[in-house]
C-alpha positions in Angstrom: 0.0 0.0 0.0 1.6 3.1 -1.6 0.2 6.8 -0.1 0.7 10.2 0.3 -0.4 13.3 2.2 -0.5 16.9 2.3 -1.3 18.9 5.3 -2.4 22.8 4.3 -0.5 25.2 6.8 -3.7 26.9 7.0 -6.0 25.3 9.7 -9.8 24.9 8.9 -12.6 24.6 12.2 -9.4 24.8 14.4 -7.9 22.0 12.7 -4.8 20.6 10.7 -6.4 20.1 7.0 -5.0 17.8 5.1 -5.9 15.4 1.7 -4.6 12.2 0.3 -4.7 8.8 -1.1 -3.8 5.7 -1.6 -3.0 2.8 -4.2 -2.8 -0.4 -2.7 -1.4 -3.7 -4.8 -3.5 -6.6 -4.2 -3.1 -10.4 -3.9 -6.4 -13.1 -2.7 -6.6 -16.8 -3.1 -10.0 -17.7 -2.3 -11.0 -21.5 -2.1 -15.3 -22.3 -1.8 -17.5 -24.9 -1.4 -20.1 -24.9 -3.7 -23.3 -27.2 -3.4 -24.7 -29.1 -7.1 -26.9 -31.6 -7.6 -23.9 -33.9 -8.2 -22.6 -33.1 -4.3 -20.2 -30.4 -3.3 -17.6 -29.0 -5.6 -14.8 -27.3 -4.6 -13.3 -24.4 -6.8 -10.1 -21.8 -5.9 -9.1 -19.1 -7.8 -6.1 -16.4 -7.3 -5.6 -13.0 -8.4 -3.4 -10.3 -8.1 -2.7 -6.7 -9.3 -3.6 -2.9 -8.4 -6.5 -2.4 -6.4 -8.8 -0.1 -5.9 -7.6 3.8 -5.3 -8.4 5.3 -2.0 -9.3 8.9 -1.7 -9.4 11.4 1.1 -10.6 14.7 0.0 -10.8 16.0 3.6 -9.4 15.3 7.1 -9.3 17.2 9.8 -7.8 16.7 12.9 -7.6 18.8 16.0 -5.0 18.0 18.5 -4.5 18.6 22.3 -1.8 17.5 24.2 -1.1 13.9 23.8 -4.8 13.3 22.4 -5.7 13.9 18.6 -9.1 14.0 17.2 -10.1 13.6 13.7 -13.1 13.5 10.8 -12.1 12.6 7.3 -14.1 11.1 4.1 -12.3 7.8 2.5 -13.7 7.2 -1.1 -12.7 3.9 -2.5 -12.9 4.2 -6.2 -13.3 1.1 -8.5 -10.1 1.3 -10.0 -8.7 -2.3 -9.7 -9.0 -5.3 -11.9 -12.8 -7.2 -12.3 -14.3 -9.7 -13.8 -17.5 -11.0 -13.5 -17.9 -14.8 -12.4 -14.4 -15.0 -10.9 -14.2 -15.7 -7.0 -11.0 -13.4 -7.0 -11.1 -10.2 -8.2 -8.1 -7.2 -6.7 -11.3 -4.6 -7.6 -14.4 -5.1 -6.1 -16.2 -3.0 -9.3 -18.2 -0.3 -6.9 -17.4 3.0 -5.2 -17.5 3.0 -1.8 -17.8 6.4 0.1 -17.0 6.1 4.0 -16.8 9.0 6.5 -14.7 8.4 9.7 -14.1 9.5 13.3 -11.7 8.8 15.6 -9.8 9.4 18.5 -6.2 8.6 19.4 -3.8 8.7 22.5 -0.2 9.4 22.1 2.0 10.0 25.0 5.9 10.6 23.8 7.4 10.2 26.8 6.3 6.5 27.6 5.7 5.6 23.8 2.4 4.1 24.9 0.1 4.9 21.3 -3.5 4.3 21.2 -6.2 4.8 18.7 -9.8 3.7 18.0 -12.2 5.0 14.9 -15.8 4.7 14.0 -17.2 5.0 10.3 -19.9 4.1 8.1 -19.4 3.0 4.6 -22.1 3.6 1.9 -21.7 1.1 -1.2 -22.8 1.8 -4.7 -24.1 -0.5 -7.0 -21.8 -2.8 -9.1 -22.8 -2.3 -12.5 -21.4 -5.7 -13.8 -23.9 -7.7 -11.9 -26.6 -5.5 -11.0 -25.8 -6.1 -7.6 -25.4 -3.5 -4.5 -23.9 -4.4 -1.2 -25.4 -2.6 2.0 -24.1 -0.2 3.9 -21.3 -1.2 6.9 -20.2 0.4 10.0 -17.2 -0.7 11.4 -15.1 -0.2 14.6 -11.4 -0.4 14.3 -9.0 -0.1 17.1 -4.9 -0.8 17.6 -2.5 -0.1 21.0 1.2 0.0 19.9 4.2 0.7 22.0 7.2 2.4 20.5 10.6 1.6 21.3 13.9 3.9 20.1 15.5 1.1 17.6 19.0 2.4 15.6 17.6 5.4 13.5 14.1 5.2 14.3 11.2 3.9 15.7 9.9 0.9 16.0 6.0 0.0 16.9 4.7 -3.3 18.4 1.0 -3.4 19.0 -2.2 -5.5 18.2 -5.5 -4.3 15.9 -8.8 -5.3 16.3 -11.8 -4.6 14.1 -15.4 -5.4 13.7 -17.8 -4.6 10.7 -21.6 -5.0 10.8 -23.9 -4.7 7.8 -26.8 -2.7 8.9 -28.9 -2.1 5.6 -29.9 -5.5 3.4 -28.1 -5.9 -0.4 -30.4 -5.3 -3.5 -30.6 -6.9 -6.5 -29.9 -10.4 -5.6 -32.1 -13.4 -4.8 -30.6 -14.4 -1.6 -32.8 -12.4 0.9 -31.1 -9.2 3.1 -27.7 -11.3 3.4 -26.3 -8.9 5.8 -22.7 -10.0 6.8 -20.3 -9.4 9.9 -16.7 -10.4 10.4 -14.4 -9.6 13.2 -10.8 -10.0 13.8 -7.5 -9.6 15.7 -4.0 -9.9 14.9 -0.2 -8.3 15.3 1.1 -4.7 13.8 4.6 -4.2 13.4 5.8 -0.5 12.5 8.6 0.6 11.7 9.6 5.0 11.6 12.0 6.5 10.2 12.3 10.6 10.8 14.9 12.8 8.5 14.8 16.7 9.0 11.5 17.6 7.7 10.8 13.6 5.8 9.6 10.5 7.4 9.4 7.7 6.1 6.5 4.7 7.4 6.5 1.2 7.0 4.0 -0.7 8.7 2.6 -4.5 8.6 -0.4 -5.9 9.4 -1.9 -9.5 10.0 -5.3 -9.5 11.1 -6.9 -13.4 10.9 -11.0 -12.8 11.2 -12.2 -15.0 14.0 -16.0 -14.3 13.4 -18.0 -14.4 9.6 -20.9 -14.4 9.2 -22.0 -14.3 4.8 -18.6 -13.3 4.3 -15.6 -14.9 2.7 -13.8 -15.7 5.2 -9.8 -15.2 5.7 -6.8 -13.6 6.8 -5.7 -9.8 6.0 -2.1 -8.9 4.9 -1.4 -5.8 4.8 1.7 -3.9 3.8 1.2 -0.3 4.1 4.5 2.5 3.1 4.0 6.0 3.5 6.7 8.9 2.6 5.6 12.5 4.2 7.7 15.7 3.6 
């Protein structure tokens, strides 16, 4: 995951202003069981590639001591790879439009770092298959405790999350099929501060422990920023 920032040195409401985005590259294996009248089948596919862009037109955050608060809008455009009938796809073919809160906690003397965020995201129809996913809201939250390691800094935490479909899907046959999924899993981050540059590099494993009408699985993420 590839991104970049810019914070305005003009403050908006009282708050730092800032836009950005992100490209993310993208690689799934998915294996299902599907039910025939001959008995179950199983079928896997793989892809890989560029996924879908995200945006941020707007974030704000105000800041206050060792506690930051912030508001920002993620738009997840449907920029990456699709194909109908495949059970791996790196784009998921819809836009996605996702406004955020969040509150974190991060006290430089002890190198205790804290954070948890609230958002809803609003789904658009996929225009391949006629088919629109409902809305989510999701709860995400990681504690991380940075320790002083040759040039820079180096973050070992835990992330949690927990996403809950609260409107049904449309344009399918399968009833309201509202999903939920929750997981938990290790962060490892690594920063590196130069003058006026840093430079972010930050892994993520987060196994889900709770689906339900979900694919089920385990996230990988590998996230590198660059701000200036």
């Amino acid at each position: 995951l590839l991104g970049t920032f810019y914070t305005f040195e003009s403050n908006v409401l009282g708050a730092h202003f800032s836009v950005g985005g992100f490209l993310p590259y993208i690689s799934v294996d998915v294996t299902a069981d599907l039910a025939t009248q001959l008995g179950t089948v199983r079928r896997k596919d793989s892809a890989s590639g560029l996924g879908d862009v995200t945006l941020i037109p707007a974030m704000l955050a105000w800041k206050e001591e060792s506690w930051q608060y912030s508001a920002f809008l993620s738009i997840y455009a449907p920029t990456g790879q699709y194909e109908k009938g495949r059970l791996a796809n790196p784009g998921l073919n819809y836009w996605t439009f996702d406004p955020t809160v969040g509150v974190s906690y991060n006290n430089e003397k002890t190198g205790l770092n804290a954070a948890l965020y609230a958002g809803i995201g609003f789904n658009t129809e996929n225009n391949a298959t006629g088919y629109s996913s409902g809305s989510v809201l999701h709860f995400d939250g990681s504690v991380q405790q940075l320790l002083p390691v040759g040039p820079g800094i180096l973050g070992i935490g835990a992330e949690a999350f927990y996403i809950e479909q609260v409107t049904a899907d449309s344009g399918g046959n399968l009833g309201d099929f509202k999903g939920r999924t929750a997981g938990i899993g290790p962060v490892l981050t690594y920063i590196l501060p130069r003058d006026k540059e840093t430079l972010v590099a930050e892994l993520r494993w987060l196994p889900e422990t709770s689906v339900r009408n979900r694919l089920e699985g385990d996230y990988i993420w590998l996230k590198v920023v660059y701000q200036f």
